[in-house]
C-alpha positions in Angstrom: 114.9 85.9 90.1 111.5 87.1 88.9 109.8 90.7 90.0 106.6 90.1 92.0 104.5 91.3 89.2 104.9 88.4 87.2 103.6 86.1 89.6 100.6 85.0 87.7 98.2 82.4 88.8 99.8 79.0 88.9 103.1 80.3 89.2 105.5 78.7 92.1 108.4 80.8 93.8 110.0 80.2 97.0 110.6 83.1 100.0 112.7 82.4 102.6 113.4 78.2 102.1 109.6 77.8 101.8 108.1 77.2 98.4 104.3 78.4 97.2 101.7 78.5 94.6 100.1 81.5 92.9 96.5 81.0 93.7 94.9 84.7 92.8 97.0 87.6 91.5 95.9 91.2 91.8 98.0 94.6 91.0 97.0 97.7 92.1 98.8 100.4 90.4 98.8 103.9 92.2 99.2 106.9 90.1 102.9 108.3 90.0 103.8 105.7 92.9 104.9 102.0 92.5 102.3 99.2 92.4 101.2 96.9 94.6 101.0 93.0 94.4 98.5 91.2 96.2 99.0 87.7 96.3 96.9 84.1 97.6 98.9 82.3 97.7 99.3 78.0 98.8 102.4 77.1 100.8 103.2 74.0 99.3 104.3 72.2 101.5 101.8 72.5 104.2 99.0 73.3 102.0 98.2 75.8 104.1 96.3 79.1 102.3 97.8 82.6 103.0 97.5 86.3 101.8 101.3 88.2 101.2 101.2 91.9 99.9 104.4 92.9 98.1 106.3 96.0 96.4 105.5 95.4 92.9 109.7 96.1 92.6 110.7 93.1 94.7 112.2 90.2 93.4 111.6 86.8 94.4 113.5 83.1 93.7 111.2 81.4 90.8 111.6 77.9 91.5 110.5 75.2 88.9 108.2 72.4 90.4 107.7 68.9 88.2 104.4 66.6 88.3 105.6 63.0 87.9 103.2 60.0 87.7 103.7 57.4 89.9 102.4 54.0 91.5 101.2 53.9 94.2 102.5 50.5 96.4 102.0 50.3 100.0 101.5 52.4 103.3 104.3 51.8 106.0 104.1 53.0 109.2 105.2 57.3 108.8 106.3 56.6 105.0 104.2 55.8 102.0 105.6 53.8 98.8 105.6 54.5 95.6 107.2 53.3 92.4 108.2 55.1 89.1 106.2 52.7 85.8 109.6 53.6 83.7 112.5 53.0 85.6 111.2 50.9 88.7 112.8 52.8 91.1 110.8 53.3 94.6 110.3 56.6 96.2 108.8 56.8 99.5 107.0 60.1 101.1 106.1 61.2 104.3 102.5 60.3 104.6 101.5 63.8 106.4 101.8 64.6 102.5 99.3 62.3 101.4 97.4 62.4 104.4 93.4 62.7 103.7 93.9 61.3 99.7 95.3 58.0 101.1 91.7 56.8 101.3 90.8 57.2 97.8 94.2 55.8 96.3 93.8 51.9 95.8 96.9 49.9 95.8 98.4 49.7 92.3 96.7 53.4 91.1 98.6 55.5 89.2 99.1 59.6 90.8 100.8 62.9 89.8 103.2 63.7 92.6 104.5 67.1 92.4 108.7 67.8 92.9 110.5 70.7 93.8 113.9 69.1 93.5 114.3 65.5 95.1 111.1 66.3 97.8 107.9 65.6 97.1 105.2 68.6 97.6 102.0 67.1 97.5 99.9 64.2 95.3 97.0 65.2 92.8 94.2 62.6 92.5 91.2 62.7 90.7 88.4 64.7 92.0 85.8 61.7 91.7 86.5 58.1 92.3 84.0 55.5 92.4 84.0 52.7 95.3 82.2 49.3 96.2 80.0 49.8 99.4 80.7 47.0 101.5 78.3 47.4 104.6 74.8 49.5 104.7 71.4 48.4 106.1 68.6 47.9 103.1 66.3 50.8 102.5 62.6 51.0 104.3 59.9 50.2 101.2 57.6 53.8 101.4 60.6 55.8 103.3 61.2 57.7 100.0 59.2 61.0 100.1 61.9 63.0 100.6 65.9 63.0 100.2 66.4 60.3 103.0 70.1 59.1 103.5 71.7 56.2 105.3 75.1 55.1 106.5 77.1 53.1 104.2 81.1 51.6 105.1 82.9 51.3 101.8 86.0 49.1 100.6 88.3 51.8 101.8 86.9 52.2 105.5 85.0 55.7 104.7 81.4 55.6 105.9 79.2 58.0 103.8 75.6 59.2 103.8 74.0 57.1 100.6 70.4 57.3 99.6 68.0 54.2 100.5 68.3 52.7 97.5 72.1 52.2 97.1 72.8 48.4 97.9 75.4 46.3 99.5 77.9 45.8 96.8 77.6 48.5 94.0 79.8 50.7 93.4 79.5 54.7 93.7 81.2 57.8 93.2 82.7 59.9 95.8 83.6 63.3 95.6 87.9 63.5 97.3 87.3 66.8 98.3 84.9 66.7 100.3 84.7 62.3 100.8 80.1 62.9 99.8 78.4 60.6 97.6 77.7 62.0 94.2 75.8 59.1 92.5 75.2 55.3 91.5 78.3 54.3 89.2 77.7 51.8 85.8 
């Protein structure tokens, strides 16, 4: 157990069965009186952002969380396959998990998957990856005065807005967060 006023940023503790992330910390100490912790805190297993103001007395469950890299194999259905590079062993997890980062994980990639005990919380990927556009139309000669974009389909299925002079078969990087092209890739 761990008082509420050492939840610093990045710290993981669980209330009632549900584990979460430290996002923003804040005490506010009130003359003679007890302080007040302010927390943001992620819910780490939906993701989900959410505010929780506590006694600055109170005592929560610290729980420890562990980032393991794995492999990424296959997608199956409700389940998605992974496999540990030192002892071989394959680990599946719900894909509502991995849900929107599917799309930038290529088969045979490498990912941190964090743990809390035996259940996977949620898969960190990097926050650019760079893909091979595989469908666009070719850019107007003279259509350049401005910042014009066009649809592009790349080897993953995402379509993306692409400047005119991006070209069936190179490869750019994508921005995960937020799935926009950030530029031409070497």
């Amino acid at each position: 157990m761990v008082e509420a006023t050492a939840l610093k940023t990045g710290k993981t503790f669980e209330i009632d069965g549900v584990p979460f992330q430290v996002v923003k910390f804040e005490l506010q100490k009130i003359a003679r009186g007890g302080g007040t912790v302010k927390l943001a805190v992620r819910n780490l297993e939906t993701g989900a952002l959410a505010h929780k103001t506590m006694n600055s007395s109170v005592r929560v469950q610290e729980i420890n969380t562990v980032k393991r890299p794995l492999q990424y194999l296959y997608a199956d259905g409700d389940t998605v396959s992974f496999m540990d590079p030192d002892t071989y062993d394959q680990i599946e997890i719900k894909q509502e998990i991995v849900n929107d980062q599917l799309l930038f994980i290529k088969e045979g990639q490498t990912v941190n998957v964090m743990f809390w005990d035996d259940k996977a919380l949620s898969v960190d990927i990097a926050p650019k990856v760079t893909l091979t556009v595989k469908e666009t139309t070719p850019g107007v000669k003279g259509n350049s005065a401005t910042n014009v974009y066009k649809p592009a389909t790349l080897e993953n299925g995402l379509e993306v807005k692409v400047p005119l002079f991006i070209k069936v078969g190179e490869k750019i990087r994508v921005d995960t967060r937020s799935g926009e092209y950030i530029e031409r890739a070497n």
